[in-house]
PDBQT receptor file of N, H, CA, C and O in Angstrom, charges set to zero:
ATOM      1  N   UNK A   1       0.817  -1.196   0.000  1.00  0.00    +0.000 N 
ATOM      2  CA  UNK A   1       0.000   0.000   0.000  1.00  0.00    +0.000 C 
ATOM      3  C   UNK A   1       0.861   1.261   0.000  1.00  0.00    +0.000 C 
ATOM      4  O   UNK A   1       0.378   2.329  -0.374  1.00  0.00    +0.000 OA
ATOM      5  N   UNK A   2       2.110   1.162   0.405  1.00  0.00    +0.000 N 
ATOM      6  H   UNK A   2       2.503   0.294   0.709  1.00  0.00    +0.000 HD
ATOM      7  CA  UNK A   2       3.033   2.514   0.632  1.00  0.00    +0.000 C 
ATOM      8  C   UNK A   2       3.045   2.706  -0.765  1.00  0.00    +0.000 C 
ATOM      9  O   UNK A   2       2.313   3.525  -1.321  1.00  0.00    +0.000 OA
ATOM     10  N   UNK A   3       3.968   1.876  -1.438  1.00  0.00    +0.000 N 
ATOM     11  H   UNK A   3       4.563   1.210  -0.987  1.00  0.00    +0.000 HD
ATOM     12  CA  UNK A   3       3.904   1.838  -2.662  1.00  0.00    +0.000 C 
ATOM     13  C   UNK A   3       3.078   2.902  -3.821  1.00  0.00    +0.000 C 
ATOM     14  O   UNK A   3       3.404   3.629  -4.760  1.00  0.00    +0.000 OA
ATOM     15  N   UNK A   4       1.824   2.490  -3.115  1.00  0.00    +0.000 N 
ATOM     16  H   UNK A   4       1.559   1.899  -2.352  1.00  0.00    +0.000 HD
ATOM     17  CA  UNK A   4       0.794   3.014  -4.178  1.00  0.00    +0.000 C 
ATOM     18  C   UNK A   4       0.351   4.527  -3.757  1.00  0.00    +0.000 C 
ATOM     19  O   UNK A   4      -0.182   5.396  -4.447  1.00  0.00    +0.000 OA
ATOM     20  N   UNK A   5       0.696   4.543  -2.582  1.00  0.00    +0.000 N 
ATOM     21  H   UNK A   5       1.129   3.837  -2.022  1.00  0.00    +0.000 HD
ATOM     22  CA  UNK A   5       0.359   5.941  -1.933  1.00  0.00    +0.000 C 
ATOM     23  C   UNK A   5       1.805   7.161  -2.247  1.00  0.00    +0.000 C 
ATOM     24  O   UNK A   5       1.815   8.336  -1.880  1.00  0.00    +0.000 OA
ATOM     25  N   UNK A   6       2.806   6.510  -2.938  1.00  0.00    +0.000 N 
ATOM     26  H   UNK A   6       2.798   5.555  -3.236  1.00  0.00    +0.000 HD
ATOM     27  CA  UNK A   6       4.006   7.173  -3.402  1.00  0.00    +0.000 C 
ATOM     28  C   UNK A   6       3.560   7.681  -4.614  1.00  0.00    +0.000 C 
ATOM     29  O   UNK A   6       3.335   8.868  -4.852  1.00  0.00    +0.000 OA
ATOM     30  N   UNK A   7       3.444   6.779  -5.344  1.00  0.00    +0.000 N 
ATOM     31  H   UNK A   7       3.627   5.815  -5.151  1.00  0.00    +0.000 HD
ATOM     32  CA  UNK A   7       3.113   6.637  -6.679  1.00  0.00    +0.000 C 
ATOM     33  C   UNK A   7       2.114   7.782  -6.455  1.00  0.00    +0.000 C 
ATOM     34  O   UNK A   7       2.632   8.863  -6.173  1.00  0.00    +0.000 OA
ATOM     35  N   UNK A   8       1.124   7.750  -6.510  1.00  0.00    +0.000 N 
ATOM     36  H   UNK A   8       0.703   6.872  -6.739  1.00  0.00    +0.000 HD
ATOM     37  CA  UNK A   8      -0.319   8.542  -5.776  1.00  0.00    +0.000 C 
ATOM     38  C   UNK A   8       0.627  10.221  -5.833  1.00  0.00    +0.000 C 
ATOM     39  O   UNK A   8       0.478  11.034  -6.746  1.00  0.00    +0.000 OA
ATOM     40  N   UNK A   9       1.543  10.415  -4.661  1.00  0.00    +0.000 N 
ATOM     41  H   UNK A   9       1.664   9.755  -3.919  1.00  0.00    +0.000 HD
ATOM     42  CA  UNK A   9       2.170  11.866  -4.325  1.00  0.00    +0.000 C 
ATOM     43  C   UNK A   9       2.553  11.929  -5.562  1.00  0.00    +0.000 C 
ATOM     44  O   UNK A   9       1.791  12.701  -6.146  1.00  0.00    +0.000 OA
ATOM     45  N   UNK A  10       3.624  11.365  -6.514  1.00  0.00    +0.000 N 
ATOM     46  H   UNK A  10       4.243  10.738  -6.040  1.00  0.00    +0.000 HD
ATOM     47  CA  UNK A  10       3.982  11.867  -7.500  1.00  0.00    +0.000 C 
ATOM     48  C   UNK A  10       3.244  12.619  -8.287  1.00  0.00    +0.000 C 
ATOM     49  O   UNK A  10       3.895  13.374  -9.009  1.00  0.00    +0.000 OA
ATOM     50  N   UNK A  11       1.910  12.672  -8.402  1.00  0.00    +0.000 N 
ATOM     51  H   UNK A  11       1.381  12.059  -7.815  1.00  0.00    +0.000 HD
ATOM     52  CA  UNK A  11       1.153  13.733  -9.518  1.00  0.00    +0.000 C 
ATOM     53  C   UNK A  11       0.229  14.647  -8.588  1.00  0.00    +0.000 C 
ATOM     54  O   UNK A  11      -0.991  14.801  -8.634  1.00  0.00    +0.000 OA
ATOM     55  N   UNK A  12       0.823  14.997  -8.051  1.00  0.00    +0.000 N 
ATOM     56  H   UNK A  12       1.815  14.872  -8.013  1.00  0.00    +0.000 HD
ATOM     57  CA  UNK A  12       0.192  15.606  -6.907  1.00  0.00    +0.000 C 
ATOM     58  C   UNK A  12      -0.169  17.102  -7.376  1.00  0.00    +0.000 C 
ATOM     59  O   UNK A  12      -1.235  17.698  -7.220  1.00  0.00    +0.000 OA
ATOM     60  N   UNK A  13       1.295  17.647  -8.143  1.00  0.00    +0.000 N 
ATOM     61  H   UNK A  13       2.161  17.163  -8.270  1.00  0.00    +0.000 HD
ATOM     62  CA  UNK A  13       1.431  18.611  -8.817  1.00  0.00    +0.000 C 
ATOM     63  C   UNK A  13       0.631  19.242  -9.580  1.00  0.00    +0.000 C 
ATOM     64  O   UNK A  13       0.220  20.402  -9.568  1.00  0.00    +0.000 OA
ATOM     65  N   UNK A  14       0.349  17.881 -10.614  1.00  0.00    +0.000 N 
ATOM     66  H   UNK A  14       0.683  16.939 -10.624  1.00  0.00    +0.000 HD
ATOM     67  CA  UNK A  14      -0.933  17.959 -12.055  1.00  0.00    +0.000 C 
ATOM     68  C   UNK A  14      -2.062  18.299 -11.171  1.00  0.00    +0.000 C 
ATOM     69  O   UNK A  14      -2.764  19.220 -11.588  1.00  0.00    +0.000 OA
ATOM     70  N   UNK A  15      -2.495  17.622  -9.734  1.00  0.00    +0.000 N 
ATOM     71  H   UNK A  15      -1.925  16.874  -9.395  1.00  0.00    +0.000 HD
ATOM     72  CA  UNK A  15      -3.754  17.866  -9.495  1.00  0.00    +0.000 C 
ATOM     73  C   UNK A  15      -4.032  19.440  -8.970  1.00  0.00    +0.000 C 
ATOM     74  O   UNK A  15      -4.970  20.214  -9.163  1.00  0.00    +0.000 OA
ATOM     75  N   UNK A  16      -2.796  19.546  -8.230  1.00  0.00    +0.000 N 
ATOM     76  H   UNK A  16      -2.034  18.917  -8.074  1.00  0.00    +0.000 HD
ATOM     77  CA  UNK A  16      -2.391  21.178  -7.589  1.00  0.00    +0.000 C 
ATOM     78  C   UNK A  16      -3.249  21.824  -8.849  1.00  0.00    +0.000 C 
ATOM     79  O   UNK A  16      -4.458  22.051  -8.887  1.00  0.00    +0.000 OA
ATOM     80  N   UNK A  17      -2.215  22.057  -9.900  1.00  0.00    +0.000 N 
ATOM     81  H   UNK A  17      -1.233  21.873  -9.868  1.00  0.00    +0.000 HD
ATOM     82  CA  UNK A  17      -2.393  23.358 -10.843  1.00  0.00    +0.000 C 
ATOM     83  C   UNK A  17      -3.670  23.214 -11.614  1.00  0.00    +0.000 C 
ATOM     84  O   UNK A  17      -4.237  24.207 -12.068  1.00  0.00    +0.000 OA
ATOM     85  N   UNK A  18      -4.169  21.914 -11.783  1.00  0.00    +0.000 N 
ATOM     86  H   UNK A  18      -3.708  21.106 -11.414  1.00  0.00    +0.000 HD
ATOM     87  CA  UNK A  18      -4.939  21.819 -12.670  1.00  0.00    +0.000 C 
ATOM     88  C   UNK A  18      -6.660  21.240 -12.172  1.00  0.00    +0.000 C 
ATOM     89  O   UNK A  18      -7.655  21.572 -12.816  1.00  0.00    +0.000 OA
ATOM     90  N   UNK A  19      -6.707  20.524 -11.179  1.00  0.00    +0.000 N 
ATOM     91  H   UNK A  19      -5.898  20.255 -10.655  1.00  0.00    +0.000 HD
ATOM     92  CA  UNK A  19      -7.202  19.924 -10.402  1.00  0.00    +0.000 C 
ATOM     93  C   UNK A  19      -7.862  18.290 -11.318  1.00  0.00    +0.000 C 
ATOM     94  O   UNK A  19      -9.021  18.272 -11.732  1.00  0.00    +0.000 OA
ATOM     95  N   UNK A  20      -7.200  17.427 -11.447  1.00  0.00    +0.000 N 
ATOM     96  H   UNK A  20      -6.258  17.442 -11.110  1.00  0.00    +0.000 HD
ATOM     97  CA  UNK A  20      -7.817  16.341 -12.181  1.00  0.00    +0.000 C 
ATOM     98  C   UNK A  20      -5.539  16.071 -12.630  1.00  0.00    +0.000 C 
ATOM     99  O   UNK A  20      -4.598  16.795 -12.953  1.00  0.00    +0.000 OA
ATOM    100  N   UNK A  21      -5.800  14.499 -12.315  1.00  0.00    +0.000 N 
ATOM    101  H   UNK A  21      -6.565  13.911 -12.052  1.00  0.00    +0.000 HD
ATOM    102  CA  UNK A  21      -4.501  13.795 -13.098  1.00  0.00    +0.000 C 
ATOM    103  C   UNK A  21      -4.596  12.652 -13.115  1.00  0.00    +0.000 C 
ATOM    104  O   UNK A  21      -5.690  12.307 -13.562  1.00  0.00    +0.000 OA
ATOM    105  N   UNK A  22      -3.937  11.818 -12.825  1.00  0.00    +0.000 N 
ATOM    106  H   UNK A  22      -3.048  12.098 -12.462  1.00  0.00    +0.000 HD
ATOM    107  CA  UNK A  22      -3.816  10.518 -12.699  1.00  0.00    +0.000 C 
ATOM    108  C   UNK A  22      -4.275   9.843 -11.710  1.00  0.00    +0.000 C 
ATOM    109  O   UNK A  22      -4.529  10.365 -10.625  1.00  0.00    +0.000 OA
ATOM    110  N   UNK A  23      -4.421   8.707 -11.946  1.00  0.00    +0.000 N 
ATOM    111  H   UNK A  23      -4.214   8.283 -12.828  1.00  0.00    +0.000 HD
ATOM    112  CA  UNK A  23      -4.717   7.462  -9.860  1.00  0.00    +0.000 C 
ATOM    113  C   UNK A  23      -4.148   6.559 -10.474  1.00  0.00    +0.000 C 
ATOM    114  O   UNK A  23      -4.100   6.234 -11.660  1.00  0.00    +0.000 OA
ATOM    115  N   UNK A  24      -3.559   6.038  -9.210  1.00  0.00    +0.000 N 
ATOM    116  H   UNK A  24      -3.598   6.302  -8.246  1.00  0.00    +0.000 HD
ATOM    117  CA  UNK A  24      -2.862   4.763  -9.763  1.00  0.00    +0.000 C 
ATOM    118  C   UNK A  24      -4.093   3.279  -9.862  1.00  0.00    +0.000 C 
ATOM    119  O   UNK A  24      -5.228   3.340  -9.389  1.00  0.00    +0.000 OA
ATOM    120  N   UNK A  25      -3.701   2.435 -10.350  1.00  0.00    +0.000 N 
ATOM    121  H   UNK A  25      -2.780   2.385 -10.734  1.00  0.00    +0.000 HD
ATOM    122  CA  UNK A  25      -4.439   1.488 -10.531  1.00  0.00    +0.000 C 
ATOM    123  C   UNK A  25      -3.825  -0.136  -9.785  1.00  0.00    +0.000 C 
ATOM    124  O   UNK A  25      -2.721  -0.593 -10.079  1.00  0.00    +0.000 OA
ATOM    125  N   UNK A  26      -4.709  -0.765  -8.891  1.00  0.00    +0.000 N 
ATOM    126  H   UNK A  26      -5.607  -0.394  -8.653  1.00  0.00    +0.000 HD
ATOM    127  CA  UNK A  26      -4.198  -2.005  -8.129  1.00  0.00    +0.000 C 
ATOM    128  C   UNK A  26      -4.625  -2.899  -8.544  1.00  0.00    +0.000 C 
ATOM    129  O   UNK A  26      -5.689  -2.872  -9.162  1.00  0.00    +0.000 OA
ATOM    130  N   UNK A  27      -3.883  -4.071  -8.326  1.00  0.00    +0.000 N 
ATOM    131  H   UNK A  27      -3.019  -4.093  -7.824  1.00  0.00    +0.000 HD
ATOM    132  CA  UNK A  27      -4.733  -5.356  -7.995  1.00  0.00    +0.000 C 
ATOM    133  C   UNK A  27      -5.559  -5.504  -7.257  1.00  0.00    +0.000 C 
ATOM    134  O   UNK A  27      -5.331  -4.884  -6.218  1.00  0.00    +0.000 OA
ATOM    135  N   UNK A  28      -6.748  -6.207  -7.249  1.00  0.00    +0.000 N 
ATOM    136  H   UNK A  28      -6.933  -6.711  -8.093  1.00  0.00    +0.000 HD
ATOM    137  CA  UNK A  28      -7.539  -6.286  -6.306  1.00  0.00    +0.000 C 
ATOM    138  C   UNK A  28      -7.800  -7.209  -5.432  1.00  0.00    +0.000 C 
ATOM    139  O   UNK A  28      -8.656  -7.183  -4.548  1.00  0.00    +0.000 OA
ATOM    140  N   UNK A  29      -6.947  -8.144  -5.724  1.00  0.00    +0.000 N 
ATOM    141  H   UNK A  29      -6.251  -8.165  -6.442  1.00  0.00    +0.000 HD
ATOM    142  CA  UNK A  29      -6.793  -9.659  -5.070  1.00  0.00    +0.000 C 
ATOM    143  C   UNK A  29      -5.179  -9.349  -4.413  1.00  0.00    +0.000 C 
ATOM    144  O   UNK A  29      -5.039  -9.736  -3.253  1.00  0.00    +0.000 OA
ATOM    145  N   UNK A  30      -3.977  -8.691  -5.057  1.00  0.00    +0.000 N 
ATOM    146  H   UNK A  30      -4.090  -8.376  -5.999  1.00  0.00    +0.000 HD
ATOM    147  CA  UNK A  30      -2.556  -8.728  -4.227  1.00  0.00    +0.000 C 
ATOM    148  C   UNK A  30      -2.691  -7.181  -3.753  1.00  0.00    +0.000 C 
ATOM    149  O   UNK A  30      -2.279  -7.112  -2.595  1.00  0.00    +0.000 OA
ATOM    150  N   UNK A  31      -3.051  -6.113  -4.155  1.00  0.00    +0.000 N 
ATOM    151  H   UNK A  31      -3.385  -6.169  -5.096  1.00  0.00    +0.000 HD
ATOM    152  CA  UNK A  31      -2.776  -4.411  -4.067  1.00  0.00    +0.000 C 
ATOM    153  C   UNK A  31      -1.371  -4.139  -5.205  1.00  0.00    +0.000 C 
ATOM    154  O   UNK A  31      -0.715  -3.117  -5.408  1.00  0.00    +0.000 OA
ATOM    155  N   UNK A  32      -1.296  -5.135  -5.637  1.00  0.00    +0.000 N 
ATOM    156  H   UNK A  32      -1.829  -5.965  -5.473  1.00  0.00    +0.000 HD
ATOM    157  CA  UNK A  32      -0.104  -4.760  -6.454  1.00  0.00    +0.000 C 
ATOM    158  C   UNK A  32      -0.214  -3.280  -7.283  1.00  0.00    +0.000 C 
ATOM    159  O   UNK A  32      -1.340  -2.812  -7.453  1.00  0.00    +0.000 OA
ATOM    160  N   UNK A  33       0.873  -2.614  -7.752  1.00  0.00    +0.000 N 
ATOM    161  H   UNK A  33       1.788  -2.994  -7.613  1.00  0.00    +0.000 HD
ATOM    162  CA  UNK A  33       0.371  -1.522  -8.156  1.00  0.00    +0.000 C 
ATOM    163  C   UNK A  33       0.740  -1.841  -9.855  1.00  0.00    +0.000 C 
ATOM    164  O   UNK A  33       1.828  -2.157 -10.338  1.00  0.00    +0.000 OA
ATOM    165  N   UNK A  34      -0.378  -1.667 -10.435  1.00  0.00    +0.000 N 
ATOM    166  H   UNK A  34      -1.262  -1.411 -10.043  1.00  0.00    +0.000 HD
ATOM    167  CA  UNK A  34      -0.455  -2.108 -11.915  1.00  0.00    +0.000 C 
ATOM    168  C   UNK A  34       0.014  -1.065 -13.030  1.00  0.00    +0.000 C 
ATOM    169  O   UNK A  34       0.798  -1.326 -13.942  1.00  0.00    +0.000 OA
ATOM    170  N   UNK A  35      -0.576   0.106 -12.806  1.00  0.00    +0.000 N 
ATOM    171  H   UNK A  35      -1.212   0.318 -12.065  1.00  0.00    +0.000 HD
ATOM    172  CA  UNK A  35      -0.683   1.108 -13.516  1.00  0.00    +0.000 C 
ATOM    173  C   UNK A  35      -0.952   2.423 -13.235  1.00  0.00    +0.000 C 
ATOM    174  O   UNK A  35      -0.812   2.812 -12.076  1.00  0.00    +0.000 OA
ATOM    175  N   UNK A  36      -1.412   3.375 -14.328  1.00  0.00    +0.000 N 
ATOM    176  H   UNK A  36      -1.525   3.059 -15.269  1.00  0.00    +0.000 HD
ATOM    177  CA  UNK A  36      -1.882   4.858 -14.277  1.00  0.00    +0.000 C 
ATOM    178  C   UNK A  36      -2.883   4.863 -15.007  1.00  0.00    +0.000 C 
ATOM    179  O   UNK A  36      -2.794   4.454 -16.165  1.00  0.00    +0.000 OA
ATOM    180  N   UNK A  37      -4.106   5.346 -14.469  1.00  0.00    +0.000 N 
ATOM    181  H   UNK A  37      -4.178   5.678 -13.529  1.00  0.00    +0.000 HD
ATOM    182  CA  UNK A  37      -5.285   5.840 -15.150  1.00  0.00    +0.000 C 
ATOM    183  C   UNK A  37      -5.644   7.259 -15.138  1.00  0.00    +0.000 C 
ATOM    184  O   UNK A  37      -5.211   7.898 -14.179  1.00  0.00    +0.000 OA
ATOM    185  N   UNK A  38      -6.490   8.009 -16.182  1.00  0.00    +0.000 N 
ATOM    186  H   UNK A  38      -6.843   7.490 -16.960  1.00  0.00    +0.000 HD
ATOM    187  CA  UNK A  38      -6.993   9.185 -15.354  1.00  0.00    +0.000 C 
ATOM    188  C   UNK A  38      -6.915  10.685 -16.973  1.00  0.00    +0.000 C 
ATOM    189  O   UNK A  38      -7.123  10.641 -18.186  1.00  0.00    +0.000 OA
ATOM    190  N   UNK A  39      -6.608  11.500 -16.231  1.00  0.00    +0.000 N 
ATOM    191  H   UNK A  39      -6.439  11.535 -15.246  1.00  0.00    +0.000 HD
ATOM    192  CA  UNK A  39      -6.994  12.583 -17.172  1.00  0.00    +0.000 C 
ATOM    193  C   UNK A  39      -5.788  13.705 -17.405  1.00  0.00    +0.000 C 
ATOM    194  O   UNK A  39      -5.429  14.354 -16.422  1.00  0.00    +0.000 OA
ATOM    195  N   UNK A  40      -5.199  13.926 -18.609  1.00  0.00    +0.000 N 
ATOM    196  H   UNK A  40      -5.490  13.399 -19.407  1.00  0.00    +0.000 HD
ATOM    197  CA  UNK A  40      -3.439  14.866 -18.303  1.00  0.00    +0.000 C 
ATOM    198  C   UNK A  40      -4.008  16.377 -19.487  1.00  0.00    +0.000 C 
ATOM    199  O   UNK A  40      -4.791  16.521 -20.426  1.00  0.00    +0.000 OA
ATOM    200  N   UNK A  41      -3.153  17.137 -18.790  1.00  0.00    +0.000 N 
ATOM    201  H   UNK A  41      -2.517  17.021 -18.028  1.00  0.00    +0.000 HD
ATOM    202  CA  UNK A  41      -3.234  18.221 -19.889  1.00  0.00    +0.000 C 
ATOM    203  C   UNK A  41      -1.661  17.886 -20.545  1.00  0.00    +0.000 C 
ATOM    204  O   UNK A  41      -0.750  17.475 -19.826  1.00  0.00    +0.000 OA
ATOM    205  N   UNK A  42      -1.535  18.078 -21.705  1.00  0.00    +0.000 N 
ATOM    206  H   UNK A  42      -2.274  18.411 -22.289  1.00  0.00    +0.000 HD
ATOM    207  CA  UNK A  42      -0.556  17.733 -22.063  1.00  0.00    +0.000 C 
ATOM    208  C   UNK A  42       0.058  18.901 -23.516  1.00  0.00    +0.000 C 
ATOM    209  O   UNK A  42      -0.839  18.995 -24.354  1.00  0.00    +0.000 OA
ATOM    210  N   UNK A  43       1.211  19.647 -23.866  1.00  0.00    +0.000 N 
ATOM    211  H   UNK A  43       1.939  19.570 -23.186  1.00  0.00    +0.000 HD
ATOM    212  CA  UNK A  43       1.484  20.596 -24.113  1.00  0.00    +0.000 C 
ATOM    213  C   UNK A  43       0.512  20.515 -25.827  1.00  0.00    +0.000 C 
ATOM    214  O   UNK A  43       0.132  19.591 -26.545  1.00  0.00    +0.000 OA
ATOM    215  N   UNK A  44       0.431  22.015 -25.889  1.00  0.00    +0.000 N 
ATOM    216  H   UNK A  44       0.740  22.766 -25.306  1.00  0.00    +0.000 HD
ATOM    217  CA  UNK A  44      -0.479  22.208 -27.071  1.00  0.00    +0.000 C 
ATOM    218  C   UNK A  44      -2.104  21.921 -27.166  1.00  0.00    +0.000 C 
ATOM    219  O   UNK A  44      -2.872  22.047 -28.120  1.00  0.00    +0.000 OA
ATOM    220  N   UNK A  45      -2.344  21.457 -25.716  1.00  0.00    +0.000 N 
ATOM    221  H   UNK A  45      -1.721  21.354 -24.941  1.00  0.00    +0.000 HD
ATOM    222  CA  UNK A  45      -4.028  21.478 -26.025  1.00  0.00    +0.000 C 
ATOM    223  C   UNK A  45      -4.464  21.867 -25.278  1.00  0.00    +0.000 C 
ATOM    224  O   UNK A  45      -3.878  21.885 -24.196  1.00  0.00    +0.000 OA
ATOM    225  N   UNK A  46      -5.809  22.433 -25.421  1.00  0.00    +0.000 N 
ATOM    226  H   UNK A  46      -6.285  22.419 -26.300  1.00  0.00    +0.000 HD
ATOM    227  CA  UNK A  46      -6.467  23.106 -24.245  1.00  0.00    +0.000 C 
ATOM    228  C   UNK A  46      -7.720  22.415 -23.464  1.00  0.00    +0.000 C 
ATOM    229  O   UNK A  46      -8.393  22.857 -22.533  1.00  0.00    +0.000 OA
ATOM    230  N   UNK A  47      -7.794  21.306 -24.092  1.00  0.00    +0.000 N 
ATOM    231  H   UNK A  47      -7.248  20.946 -24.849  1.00  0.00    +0.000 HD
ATOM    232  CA  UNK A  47      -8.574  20.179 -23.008  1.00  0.00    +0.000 C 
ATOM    233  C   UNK A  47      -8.065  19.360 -22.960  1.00  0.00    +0.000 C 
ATOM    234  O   UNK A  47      -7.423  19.053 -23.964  1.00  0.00    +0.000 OA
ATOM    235  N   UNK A  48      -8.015  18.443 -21.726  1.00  0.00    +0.000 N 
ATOM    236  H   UNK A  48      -8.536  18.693 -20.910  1.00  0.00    +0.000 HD
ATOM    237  CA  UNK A  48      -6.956  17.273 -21.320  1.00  0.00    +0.000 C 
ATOM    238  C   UNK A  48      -7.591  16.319 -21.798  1.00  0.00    +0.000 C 
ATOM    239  O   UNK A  48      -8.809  16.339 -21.977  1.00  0.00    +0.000 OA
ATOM    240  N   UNK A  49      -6.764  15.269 -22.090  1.00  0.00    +0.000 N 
ATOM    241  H   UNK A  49      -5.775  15.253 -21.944  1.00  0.00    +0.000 HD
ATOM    242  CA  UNK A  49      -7.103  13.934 -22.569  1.00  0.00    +0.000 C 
ATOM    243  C   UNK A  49      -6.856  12.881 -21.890  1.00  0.00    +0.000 C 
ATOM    244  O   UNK A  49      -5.922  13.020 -21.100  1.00  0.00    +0.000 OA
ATOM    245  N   UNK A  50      -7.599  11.371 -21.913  1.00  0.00    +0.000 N 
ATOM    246  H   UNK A  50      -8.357  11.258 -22.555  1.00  0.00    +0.000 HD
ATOM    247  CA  UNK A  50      -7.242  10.210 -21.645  1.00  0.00    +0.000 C 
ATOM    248  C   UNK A  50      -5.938   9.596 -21.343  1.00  0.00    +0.000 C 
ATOM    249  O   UNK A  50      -5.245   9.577 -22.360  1.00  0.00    +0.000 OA
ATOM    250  N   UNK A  51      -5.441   9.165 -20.472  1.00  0.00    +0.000 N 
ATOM    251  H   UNK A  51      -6.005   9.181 -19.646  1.00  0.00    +0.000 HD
ATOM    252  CA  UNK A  51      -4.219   9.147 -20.199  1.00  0.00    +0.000 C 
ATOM    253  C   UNK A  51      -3.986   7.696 -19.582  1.00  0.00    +0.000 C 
ATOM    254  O   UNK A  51      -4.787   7.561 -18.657  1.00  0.00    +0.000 OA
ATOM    255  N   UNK A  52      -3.235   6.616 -19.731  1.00  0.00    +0.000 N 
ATOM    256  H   UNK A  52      -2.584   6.726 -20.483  1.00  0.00    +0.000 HD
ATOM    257  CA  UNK A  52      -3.079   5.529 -19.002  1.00  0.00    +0.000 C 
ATOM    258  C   UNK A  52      -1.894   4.656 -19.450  1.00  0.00    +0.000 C 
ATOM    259  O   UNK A  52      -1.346   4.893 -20.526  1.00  0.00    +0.000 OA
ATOM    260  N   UNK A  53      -1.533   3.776 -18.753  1.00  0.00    +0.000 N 
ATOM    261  H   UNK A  53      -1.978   3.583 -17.878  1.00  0.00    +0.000 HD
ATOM    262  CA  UNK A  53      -0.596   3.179 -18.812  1.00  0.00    +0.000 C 
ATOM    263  C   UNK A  53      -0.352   1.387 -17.903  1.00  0.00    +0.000 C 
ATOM    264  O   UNK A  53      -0.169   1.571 -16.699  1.00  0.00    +0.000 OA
ATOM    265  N   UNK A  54      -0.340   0.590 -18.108  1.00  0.00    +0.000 N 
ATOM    266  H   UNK A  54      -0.488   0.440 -19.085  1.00  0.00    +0.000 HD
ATOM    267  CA  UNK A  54       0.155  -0.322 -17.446  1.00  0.00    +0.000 C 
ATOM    268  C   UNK A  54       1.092  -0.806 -17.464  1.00  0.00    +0.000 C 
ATOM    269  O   UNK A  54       1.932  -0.552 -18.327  1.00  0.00    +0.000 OA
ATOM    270  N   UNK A  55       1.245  -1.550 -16.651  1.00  0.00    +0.000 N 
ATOM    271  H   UNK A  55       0.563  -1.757 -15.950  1.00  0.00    +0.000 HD
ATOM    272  CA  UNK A  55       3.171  -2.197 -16.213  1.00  0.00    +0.000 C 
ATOM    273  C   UNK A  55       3.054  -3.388 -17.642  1.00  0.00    +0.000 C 
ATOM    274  O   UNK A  55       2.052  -3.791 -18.232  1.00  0.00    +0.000 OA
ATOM    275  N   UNK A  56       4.383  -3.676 -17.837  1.00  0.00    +0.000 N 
ATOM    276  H   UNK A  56       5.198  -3.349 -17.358  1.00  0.00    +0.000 HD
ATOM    277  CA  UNK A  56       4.590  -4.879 -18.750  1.00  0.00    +0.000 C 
ATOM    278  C   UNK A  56       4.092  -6.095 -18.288  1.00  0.00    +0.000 C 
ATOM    279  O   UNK A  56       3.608  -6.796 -19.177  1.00  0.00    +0.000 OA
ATOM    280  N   UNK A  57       4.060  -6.660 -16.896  1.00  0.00    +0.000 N 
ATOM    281  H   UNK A  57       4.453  -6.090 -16.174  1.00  0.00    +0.000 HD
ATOM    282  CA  UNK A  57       3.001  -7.819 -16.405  1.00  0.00    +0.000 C 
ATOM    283  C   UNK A  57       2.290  -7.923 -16.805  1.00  0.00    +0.000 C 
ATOM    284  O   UNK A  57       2.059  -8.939 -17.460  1.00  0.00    +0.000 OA
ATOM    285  N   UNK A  58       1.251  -6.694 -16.650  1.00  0.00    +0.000 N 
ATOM    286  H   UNK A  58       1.439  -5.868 -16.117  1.00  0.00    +0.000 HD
ATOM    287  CA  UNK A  58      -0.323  -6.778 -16.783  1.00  0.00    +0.000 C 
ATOM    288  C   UNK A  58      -0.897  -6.128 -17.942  1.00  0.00    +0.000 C 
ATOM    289  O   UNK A  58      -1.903  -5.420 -17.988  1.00  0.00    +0.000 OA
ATOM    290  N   UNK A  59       0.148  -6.585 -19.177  1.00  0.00    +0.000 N 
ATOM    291  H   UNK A  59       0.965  -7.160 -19.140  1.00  0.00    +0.000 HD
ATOM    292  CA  UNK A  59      -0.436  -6.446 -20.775  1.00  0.00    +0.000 C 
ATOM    293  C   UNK A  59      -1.062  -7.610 -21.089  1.00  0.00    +0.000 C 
ATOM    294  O   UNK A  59      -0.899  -8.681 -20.505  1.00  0.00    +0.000 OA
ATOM    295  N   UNK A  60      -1.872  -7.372 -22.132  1.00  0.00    +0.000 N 
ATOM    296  H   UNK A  60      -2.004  -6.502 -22.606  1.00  0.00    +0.000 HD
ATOM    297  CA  UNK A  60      -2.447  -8.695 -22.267  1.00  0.00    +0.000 C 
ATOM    298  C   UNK A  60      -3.435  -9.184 -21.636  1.00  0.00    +0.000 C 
ATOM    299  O   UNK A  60      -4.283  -9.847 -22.233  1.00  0.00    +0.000 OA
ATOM    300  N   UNK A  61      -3.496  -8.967 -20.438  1.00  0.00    +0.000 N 
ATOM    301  H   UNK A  61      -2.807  -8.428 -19.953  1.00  0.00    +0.000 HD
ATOM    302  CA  UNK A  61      -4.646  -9.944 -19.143  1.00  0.00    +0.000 C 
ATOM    303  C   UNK A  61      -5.667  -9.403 -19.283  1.00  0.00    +0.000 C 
ATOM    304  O   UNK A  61      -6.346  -9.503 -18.260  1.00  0.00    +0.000 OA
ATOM    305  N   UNK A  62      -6.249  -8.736 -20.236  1.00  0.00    +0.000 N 
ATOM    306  H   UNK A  62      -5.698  -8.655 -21.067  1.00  0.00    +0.000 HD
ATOM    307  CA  UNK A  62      -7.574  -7.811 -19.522  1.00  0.00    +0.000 C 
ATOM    308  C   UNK A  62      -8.029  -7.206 -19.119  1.00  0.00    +0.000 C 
ATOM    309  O   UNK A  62      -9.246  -7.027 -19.119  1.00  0.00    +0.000 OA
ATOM    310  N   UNK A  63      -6.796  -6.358 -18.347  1.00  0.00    +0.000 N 
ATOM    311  H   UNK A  63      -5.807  -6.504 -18.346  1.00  0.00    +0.000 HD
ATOM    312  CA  UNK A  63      -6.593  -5.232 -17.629  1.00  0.00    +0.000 C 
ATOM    313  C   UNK A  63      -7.164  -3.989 -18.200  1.00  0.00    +0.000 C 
ATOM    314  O   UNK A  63      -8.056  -3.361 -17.630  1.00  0.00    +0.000 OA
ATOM    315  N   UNK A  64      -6.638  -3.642 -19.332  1.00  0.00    +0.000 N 
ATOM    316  H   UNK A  64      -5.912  -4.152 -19.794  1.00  0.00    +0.000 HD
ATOM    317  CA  UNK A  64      -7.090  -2.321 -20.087  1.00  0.00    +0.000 C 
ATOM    318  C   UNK A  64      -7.528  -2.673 -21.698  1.00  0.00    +0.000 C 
ATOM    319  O   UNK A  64      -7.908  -1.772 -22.446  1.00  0.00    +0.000 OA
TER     320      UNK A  64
């Protein structure tokens, strides 16, 4: 759970300035921390877009 609550502070920033960023994403059976879901402003646009990512494990499975 520390883990994910690190991960979590890291975009803390995006949510500061902008209010909306990322959450991380768990397992729900280990808490493992899988991924990034959520919403980014990202340079050159003026509405944020879809944003996500998973670990190399959890390609494939169904996950996203």
């Amino acid at each position: 759970m520390a883990e994910i609550h690190r991960a979590f502070l890291s975009t803390v920033g995006h949510w500061s300035a902008y209010g909306y960023g990322l959450w991380p994403v768990a397992d729900a059976k280990t808490n493992a921390f899988m991924g990034w879901i959520g919403l980014l402003l990202t340079a050159g646009r003026n509405e944020p877009g879809f944003a996500g990512a998973v670990l190399p494990a959890y390609q494939r499975t169904g996950v996203a």
